[in-house]
Every structure is written in C-alpha cells, then in structure tokens.
N, C-alpha and C positions, 0 to 999 in steps of 0.2 A: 553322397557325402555321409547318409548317416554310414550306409554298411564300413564306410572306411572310419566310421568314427567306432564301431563296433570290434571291425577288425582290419587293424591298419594295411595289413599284408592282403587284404581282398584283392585277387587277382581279376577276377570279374569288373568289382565297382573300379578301380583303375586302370582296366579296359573302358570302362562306359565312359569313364571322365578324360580319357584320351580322343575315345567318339565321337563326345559330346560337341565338342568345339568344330564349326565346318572347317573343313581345310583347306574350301578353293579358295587360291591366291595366297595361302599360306603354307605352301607346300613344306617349306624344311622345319619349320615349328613342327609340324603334325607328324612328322617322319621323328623329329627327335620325340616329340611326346608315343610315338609306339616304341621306340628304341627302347622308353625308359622302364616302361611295363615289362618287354621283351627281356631286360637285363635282370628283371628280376623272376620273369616268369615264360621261362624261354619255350616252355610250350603251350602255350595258352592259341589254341588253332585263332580265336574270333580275332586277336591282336592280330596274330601270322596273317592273317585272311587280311584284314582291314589294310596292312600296310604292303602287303602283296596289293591290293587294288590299287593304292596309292602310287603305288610307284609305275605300277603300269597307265595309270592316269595322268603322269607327267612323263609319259614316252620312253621309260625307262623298262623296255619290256622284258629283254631277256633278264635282268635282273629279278623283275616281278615275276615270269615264266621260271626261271628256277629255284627262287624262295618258295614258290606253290607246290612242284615238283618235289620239295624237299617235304613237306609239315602233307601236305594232302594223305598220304599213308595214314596221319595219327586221326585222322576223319574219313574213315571210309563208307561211314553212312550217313555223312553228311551230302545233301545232295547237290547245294548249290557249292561248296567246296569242289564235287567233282565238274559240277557242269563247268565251274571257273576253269579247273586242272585241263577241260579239253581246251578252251582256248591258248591256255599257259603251253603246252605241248603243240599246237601250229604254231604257234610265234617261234616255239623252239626248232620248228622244221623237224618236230618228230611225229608225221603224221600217224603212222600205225601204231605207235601207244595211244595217241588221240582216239583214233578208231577203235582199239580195246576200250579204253575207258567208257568210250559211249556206247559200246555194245556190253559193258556190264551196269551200264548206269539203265541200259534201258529195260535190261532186266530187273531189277530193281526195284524201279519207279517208272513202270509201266504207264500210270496216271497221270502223269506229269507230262503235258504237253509243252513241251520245250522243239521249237524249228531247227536241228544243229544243222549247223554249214559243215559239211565235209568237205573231203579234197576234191572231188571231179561231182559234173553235174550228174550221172547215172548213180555215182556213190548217195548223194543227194535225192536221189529220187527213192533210191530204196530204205532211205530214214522214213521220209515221209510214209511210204509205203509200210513199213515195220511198223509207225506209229500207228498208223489207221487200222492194221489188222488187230492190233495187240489192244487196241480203245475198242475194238467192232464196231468202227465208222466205216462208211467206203471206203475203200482206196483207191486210188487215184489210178488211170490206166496205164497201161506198158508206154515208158517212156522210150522214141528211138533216141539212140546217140551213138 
C-alpha cells in the first residue's frame, strides 16, 4: 500500500495487492482483481503468469494454455514462466513446441533440476539422461522400449 501511496499507477504494488488475497474458493473475485491490473497494465508477465495459473487451477486449461503461449515470449528468461509454457503447450496437444521449449530451457538452466514429463517414456528417459550428464551425475542406463 505504501508504494501505491507513492505511486498510484504502480503496476508491480497492484499486482502484489491482487496476489495478496488467496483465491482458493474465490475463483472469479481473483480473476476480476487480475483483470483489473491487466486492464491497466496489459503487460505486466507476473499478473499474466498469476492468472494463466488461475485459470488453469479451475480447469480452464486451454484458455490458461493459450493466455501462457501468448505473454511467455515477453519472458524468455524467465525460467519458471517457460517451465509453466511447457505444460501450457501438452494441454494444447502441441507436443513438439513443448519439446523445443524444454530443450532450450535446458540449455539455459542446466542447474535447475526440474523432472519434465514428455510425450513417450524413451523421450522421458533421455530428459533424465540429458539432465544427469549436463549436472555430471550418473546417468541412469539404456532404457529398453
């Protein structure tokens, strides 16, 4: 409240004070209060991000899979934006942008041990396997399938 008492248009402090408030069980209050941020600051990714979650948290997935898909661009080095974008992309049944995405994320953020589920269990086994080598853990042996 102070920053909005400093500067009313803070896009930031009027994201955190849409945050702030939990919104399980208050799903369309918390949807309008990102709308209103949104309407005034239509790029503000952490809003975009918060109510992409949201709406995928009340089963609204291709909607929340292509709100993600649209704003993900203006965060390309945000990491958990992309890691959201791969799930946002199988909902949408577009696995091999999924699978780009995660092979430039992992470039990336090599350190970042993150488990993705890809599409088939071999695709699957050579995530893990990419992680381990790119960490210099063991890897895990030749999976058959």
């Amino acid at each position: 409240e102070r920053a909005l008492a400093l500067d009313p248009a803070n896009a930031d402090a009027k994201s955190a004070l849409a945050l702030a408030i939990p919104y399980f069980g208050d799903w369309l209050a918390a949807e309008r209060r990102f709308d209103a941020v949104l309407a005034r600051h239509p790029e503000h990714v952490i809003t975009q991000d918060s109510r992409s979650f949201l709406l995928g948290a009340v089963g609204r997935m291709r909607e929340s899979g292509l709100t993600r898909v649209a704003f993900a661009p203006n965060a390309p080095f945000d990491a958990s934006v992309q890691y959201l974008l791969i799930y946002s992309l199988w909902f949408l049944d577009r696995i091999e942008e999924a699978d780009r995405v995660a092979s430039r994320a992992m470039e990336m953020w090599p350190w970042i041990r993150i488990l993705i589920f890809p599409s088939s269990p071999k695709q699957n086994h050579n995530w893990i396997r990419l992680n381990s080598i790119r960490s210099n853990k063991p890897s895990m042996p030749a999976l058959e399938v």
